[in-house]
N, C-alpha and C positions, 0 to 999 in steps of 0.2 A: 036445699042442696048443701050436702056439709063440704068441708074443703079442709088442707093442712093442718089449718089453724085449729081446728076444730078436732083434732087429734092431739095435737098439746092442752087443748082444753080440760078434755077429759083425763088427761094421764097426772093435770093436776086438781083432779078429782079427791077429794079428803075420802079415808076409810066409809066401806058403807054406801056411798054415792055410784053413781050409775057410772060402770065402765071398773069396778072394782068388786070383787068378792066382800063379802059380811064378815067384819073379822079379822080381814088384811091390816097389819100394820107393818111401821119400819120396824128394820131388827134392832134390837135392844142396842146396841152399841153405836147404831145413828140415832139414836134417841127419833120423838114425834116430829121430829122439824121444827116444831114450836119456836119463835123467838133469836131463833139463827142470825147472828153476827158473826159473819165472815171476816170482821177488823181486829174482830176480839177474841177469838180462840175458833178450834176446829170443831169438830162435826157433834152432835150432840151436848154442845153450851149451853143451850137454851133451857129455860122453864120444863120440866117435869122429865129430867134427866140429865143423870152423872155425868162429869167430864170423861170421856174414855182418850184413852192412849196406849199405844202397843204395848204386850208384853215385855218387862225389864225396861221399858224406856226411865225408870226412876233410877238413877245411881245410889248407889249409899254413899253416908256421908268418905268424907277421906279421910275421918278418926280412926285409930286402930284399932277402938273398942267395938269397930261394925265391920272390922276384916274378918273372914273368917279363920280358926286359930291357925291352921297351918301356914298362910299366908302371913302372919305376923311378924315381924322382927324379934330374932332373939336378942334377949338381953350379953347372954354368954354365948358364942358358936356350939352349935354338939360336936362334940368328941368324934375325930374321924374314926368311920369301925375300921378293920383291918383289911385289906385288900381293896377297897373301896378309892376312886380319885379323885382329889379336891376338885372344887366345881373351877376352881382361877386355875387350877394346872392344866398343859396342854396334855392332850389324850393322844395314848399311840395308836396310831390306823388301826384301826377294828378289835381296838375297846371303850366298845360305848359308857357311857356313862349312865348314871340308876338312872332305870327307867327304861331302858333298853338305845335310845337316839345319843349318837356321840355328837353333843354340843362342846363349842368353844374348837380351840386350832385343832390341828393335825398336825403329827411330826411328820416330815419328809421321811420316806423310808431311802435308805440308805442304797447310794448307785452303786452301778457294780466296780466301778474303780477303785471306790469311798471301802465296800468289801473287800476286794482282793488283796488292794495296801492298807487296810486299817491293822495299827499296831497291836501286835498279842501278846508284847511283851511287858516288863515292869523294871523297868531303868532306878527307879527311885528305889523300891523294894527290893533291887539287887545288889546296889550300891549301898545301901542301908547296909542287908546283909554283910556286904565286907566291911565296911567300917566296924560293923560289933565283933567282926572276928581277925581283926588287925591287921587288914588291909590297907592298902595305897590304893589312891582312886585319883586318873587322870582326865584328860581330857583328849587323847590320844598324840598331842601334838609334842611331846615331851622327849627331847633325845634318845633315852632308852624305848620310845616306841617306832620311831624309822623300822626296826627288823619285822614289825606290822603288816607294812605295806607290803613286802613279800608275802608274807602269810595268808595275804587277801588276794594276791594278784596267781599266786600259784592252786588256792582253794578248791575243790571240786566241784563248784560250781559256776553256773554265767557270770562275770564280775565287769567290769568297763572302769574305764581311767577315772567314772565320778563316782566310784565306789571306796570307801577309806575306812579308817577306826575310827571308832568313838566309844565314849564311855567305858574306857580300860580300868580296869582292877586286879592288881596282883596282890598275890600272897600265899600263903601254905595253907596247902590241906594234908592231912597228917605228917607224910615225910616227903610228899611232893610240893614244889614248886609250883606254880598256876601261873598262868595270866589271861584273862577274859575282856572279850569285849564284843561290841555289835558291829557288824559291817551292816553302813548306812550308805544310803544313794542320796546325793547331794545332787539337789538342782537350784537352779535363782529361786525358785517361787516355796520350796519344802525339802525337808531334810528325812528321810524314809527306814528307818532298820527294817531290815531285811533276813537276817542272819546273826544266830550269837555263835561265837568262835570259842573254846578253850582249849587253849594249849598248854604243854608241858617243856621244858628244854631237856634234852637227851644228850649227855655226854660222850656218849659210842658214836662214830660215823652208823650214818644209817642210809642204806639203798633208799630211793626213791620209791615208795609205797602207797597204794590206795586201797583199805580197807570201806568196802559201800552194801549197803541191803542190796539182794539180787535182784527188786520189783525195781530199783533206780536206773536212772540213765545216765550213764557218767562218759562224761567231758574230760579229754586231755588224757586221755591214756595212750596216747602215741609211745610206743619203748615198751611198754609195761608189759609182762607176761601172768599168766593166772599160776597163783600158786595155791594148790587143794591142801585142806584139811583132813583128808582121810575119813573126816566125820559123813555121811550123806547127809543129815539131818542137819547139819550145820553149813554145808556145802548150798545144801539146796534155797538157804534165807542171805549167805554173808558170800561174798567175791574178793577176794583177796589178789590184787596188783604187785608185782613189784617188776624196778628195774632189773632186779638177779634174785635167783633162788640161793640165799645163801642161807648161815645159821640162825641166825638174828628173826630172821623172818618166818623160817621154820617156826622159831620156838611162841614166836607169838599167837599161830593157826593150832598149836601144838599144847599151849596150856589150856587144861580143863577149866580153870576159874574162868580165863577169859571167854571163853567158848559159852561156860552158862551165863556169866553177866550178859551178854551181846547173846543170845536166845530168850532172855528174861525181858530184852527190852521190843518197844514197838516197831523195831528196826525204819527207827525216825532220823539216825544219826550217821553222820561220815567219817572216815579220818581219814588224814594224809601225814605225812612227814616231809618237812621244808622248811631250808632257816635253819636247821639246826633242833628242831620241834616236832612233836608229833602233838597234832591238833585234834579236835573232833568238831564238828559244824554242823548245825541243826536250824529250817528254814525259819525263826519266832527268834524275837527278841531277848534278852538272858533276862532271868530271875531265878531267885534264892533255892528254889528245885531243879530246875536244870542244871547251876552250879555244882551242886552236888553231883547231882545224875553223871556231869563229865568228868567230875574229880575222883568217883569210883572205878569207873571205867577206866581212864587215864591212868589212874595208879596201877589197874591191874594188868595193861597193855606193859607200860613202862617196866616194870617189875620183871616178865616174861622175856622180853628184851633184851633185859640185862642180865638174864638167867639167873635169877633169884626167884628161890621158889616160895 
């Protein structure tokens, strides 16, 4: 009567022997069992077979002469190609780096507050600008700037008691007089421009006036009445305000220069007259183009005004 035991007998029956096929052997990588120390290494140790061990369990040494080459250390960096982003520089959100995966940081993309007030203007490059063309450049708080604050608080736009000058520059452009600067919104925590102002000083009394593109919303025209251009084509882009339809104000809807400079442009721009001034206001910071852009304009307004043709 055979019994349990008697099944492990047989199962450690050698090749050949009853309870095994003719022929069976282990597979090559446990080697014949021969000689097996289990103290001393794994499976196939023994007498009359290889050591085996899994594929790549060998490392290479950690010489650099056994990395493969691209993996090497250069001696000199390659040369960045063009468009391509350093691997240390942070990457803008959804431009990956070669290879297609954007490794290393992410820039925060930009909230919508960080949009809306982020500066578009160039304070440094405007002011540069007047200095090479013999300009004065303050700081807004300079006695001849007090008549400012009116110019800000009567504007055609939203203003509030923390809105003020800054960064004033005067000087001439050809035979006009100038003086420019940003209305900024001052708070404890940041200081905001909002607005570049150029104005001109007008020696004539002048009615209360507000020259605005017709797609605008304008504020503060309590009094004012619409005074027409005659032009349709002009009518239908520019709205002209005044306290009285008198000559002065004719003549301004009434010159052709003025008429094509202000349909030439992106009806981006305001004026008013106040102070003693007739201004123009546009929502971006000043820079060395827009100076311009208001000193043409300005002169050709001014000019009209005064009935000089």
């Amino acid at each position: 009567m055979s019994g349990p035991s008697d099944h492990d007998r047989d199962d450690d029956r050698r090749p050949g022997e009853a309870g095994r096929p003719d022929g069976w052997q282990e597979p090559a990588h446990l080697g014949d069992g021969d000689g097996v120390d289990l103290t001393k290494g794994g499976p196939g140790t023994g007498s009359g077979a290889s050591a085996w061990q899994p594929p790549g369990w060998d490392l290479p040494p950690a010489g650099d002469e056994h990395r493969p080459a691209e993996q090497r250390p250069a001696e000199h960096p390659p040369a960045e190609e063009p468009g391509q982003p350093h691997a240390g520089r942070p990457v803008d959100v959804g431009q990956p780096q070669p290879g297609g995966v954007a490794w290393g940081p992410r820039l925060r993309p930009p909230s919508v507050v960080e949009q809306v007030f982020r500066y578009q203007g160039d304070p440094v490059g405007a002011q540069g600008w007047a200095l090479q063309h013999g300009w004065t450049v303050s700081d807004g708080t300079a006695p001849e700037d007090a008549v400012l604050a009116e110019l800000v608080a009567t504007a055609p736009v939203r203003t509030t008691r923390d809105h003020r000058a800054a960064g004033v520059m005067r000087g001439r452009a050809g035979a006009l007089e100038l003086v420019a600067f940003d209305v900024v919104f001052v708070d404890k925590r940041y200081t905001v421009p909002q607005y570049a102002v150029t104005a001109a000083p007008v020696l004539l009394p002048l009615p209360g006036l507000r020259l605005s593109p017709a797609r605008f919303w304008r504020h503060r025209t309590g009094g004012l009445v619409p005074v027409p251009s005659g032009d349709e084509v002009f009518d239908a882009r520019w709205v002209l305000l005044a306290a009285e339809d008198g000559g002065a104000v004719r003549r301004l809807v009434a010159d052709p220069a003025v008429r094509g400079l202000l349909l030439g442009t992106d009806d981006g721009d305001e004026f008013w007259a106040a102070a003693g001034h007739l201004a123009a206001i546009r929502p971006d910071g000043h820079r060395p183009e827009l100076l311009e852009h208001h000193a043409r304009l300005l002169g050709a307004m001014v000019s009209a005004l005064a009935g000089v043709a």
